[in-house]
ROVOTOR-706908 format. One record per atom (N, C-alpha, C): x negated, y negated, z; residue in one letter. Coordinates in Angstrom, 3 decimals. Layout:
! residues N
east  north  up  code
X  Y  Z  A
...
END
This chain:
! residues 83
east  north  up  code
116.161  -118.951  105.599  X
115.958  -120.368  105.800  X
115.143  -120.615  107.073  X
115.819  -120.014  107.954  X
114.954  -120.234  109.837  X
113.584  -119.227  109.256  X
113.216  -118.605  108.695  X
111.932  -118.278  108.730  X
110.881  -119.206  107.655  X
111.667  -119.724  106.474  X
110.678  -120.621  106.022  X
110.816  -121.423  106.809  X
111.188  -122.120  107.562  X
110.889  -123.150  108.670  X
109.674  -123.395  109.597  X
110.340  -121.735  110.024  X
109.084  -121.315  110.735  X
107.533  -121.325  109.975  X
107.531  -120.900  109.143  X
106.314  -121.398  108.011  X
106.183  -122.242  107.817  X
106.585  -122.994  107.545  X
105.700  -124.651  107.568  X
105.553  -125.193  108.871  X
106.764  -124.830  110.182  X
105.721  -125.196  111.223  X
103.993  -124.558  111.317  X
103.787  -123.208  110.982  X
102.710  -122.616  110.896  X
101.477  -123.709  110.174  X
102.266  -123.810  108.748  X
100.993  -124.090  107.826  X
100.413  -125.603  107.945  X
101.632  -126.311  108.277  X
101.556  -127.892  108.425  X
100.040  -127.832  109.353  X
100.126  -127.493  110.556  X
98.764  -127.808  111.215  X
97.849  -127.081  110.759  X
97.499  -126.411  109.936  X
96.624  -125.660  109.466  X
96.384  -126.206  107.994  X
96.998  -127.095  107.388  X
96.620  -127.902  106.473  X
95.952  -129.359  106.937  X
96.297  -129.581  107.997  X
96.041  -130.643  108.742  X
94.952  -130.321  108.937  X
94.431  -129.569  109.676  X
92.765  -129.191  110.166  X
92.095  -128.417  109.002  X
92.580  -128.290  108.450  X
91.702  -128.111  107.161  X
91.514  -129.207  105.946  X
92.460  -130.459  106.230  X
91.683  -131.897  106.262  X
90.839  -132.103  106.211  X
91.014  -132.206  107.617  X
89.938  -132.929  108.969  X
88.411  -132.594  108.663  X
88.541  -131.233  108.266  X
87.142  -130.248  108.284  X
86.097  -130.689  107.006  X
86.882  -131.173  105.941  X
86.186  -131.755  104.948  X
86.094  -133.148  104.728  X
85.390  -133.397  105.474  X
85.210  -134.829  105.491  X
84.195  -135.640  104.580  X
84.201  -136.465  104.087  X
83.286  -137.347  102.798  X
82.548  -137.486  103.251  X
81.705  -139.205  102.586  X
80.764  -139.541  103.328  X
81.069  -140.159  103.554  X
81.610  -141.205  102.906  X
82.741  -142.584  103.554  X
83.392  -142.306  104.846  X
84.217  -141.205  104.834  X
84.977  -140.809  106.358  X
83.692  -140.819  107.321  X
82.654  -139.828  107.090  X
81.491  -139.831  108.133  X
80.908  -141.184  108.440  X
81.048  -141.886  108.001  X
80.143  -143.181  108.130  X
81.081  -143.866  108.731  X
82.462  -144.023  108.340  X
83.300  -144.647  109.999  X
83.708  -144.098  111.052  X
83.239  -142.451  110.731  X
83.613  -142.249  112.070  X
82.145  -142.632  112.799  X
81.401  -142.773  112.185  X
79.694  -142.836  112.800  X
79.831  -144.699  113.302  X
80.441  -145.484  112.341  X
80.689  -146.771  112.629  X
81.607  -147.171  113.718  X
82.932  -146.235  114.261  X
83.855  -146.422  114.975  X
83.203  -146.159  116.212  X
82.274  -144.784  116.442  X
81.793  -144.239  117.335  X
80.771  -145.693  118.313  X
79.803  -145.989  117.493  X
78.641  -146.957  117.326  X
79.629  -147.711  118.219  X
80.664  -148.805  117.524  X
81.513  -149.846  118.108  X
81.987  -149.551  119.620  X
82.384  -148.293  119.546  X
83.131  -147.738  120.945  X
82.087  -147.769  122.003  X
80.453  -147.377  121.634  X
79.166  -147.706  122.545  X
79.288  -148.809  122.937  X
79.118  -149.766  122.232  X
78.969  -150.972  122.269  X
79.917  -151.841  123.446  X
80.831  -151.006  122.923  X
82.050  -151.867  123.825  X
81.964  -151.156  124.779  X
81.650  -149.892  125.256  X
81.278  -149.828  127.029  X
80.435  -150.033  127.515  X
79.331  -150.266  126.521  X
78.351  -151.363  127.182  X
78.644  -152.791  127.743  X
79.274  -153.587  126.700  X
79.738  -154.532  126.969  X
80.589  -154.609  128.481  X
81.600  -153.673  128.396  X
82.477  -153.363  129.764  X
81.883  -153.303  131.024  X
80.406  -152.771  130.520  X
79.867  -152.173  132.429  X
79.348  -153.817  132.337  X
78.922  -154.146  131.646  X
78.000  -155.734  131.906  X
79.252  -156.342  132.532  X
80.017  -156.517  131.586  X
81.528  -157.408  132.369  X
81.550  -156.972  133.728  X
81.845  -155.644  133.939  X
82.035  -155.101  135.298  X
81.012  -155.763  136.553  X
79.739  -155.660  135.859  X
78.519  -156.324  136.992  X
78.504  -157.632  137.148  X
78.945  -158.232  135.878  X
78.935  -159.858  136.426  X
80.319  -160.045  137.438  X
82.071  -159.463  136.992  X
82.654  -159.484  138.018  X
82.373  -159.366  139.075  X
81.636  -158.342  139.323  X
81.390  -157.759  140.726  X
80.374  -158.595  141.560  X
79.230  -159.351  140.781  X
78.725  -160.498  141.286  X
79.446  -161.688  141.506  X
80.533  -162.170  140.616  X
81.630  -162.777  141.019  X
82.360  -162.543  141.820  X
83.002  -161.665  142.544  X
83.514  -161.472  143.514  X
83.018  -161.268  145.007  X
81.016  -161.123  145.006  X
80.352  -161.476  145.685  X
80.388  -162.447  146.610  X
80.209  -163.363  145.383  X
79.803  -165.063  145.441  X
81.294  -165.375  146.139  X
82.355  -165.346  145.985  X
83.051  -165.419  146.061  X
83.696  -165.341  147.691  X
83.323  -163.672  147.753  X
83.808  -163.075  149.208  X
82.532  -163.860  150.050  X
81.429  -164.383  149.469  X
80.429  -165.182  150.729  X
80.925  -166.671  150.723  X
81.608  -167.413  150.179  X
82.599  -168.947  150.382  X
83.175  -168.864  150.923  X
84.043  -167.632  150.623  X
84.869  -167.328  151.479  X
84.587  -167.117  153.224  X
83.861  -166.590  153.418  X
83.275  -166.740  154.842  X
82.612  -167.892  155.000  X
82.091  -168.730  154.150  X
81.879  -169.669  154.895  X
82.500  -171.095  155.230  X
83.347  -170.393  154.269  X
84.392  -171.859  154.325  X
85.088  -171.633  155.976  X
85.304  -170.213  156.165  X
85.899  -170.061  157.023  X
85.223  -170.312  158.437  X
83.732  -170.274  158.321  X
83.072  -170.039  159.552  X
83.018  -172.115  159.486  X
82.734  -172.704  158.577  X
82.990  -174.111  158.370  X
84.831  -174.508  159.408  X
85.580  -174.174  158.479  X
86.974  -174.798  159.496  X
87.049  -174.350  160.775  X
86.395  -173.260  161.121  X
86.301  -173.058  162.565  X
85.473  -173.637  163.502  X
84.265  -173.783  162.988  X
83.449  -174.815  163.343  X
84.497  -176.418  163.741  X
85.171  -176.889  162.724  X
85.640  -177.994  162.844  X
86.718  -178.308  163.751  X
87.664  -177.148  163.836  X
88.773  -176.683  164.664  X
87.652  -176.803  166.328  X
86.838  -176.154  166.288  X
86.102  -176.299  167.751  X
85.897  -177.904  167.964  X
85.192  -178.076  167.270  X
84.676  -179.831  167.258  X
86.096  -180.750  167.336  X
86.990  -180.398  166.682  X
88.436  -181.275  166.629  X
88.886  -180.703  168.478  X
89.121  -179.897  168.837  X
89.040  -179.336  170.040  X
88.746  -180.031  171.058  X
87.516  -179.651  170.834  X
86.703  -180.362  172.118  X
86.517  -182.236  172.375  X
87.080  -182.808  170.992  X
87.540  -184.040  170.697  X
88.873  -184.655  171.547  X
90.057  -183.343  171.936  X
91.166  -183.695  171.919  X
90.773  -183.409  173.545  X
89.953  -182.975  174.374  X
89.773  -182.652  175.681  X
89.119  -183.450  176.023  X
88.201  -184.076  175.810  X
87.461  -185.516  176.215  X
88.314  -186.381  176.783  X
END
């Protein structure tokens, strides 16, 4: 019994990849279609990535200037309250 066991652990993956190995044309054409899609979409990803990253640009420069702005005003409110 424990040795036919052991045999079909053997053969199971070796029926499995001997599947795999004969593939149609239908199978080839989605894996050729899945492949295609998967391009696509890391293309898509790096574009996303560059516009974020220009977004977070734009972003980190408001950010300084908002800041160099309230400090500005903080001086001017300042020098208001010393007069």
């Amino acid at each position: 019994m424990r040795s036919v066991r052991n045999l079909m652990f053997a053969l199971v993956p070796l029926v499995v990849v001997g599947a795999c190995t004969t593939l149609n044309d239908q199978d080839r054409a989605t894996l050729t279609a899945a492949s295609q899609n998967a391009e696509q979409a890391k293309q898509q990803a790096a574009q996303a990535l560059a516009v974020a990253q220009a977004a977070q640009a734009t972003a980190n420069q408001a950010a300084a200037d908002a800041k160099a702005a309230n400090e500005k005003a903080d001086r001017m409110f300042q020098k208001s309250l010393r007069k």
